[in-house]
C-alpha distance (Angstrom), angle and dihedral (degrees) to the residues before:
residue distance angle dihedral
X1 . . .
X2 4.08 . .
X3 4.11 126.0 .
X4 3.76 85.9 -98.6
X5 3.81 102.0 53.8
X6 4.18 95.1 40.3
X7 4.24 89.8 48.4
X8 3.78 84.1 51.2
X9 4.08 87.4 46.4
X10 3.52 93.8 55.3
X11 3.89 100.3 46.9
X12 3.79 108.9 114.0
X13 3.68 128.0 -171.2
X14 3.79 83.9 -110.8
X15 3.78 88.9 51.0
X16 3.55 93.5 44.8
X17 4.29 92.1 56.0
X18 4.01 85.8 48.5
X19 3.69 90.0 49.3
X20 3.85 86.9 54.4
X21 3.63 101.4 42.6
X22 4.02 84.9 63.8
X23 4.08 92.4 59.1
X24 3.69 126.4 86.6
X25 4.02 99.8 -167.9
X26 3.78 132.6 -153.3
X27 3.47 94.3 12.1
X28 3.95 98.6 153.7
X29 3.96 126.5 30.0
X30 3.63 85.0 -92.6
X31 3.94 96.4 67.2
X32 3.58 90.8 -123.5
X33 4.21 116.5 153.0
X34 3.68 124.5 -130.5
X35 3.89 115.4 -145.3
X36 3.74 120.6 -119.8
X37 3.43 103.2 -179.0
X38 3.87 138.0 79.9
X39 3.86 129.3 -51.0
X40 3.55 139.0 -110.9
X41 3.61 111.6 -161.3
X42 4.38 98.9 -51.5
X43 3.97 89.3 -30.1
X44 3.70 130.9 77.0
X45 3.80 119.0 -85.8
X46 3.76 131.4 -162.7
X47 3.95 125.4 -170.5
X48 3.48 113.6 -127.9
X49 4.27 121.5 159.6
X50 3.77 101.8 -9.0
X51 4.23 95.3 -42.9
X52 3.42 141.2 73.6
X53 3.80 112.0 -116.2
X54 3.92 121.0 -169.6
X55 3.66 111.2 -92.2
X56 3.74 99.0 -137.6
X57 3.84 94.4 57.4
X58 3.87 84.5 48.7
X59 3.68 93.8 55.8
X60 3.80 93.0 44.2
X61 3.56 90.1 61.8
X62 3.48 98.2 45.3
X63 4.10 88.4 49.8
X64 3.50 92.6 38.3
X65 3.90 129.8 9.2
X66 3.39 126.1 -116.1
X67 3.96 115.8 16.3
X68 3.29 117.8 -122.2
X69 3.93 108.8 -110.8
């Protein structure tokens, strides 16, 4: 199983509402969403089973699926 497919394994409802409560949405005309949460490194970083995973590969998969590698 790839990073993609077990981060989208371990997503729970109650992950995906934390997730959420870390994203301020459309905040520019372009609909883009500002992070709230923690960091990893200079990017955004969410906790999720014991590690921090980055946030924007975490919110591609929700969006979309699989992220592309």
């Amino acid at each position: 199983m790839g990073y993609t497919e077990s981060v989208r394994d371990m997503l729970s409802d109650k992950d995906l509402a934390r997730f959420s409560s870390f994203v301020l949405k459309n905040v520019n005309e372009l609909g883009c969403a500002e992070w709230l949460g923690g960091r990893k490194g200079k990017y955004g970083g969410f906790w999720l089973n014991g590690k921090t995973v980055s946030a924007h590969r975490v919110a591609w998969i929700i969006e979309n699926g699989r992220a592309p590698t």
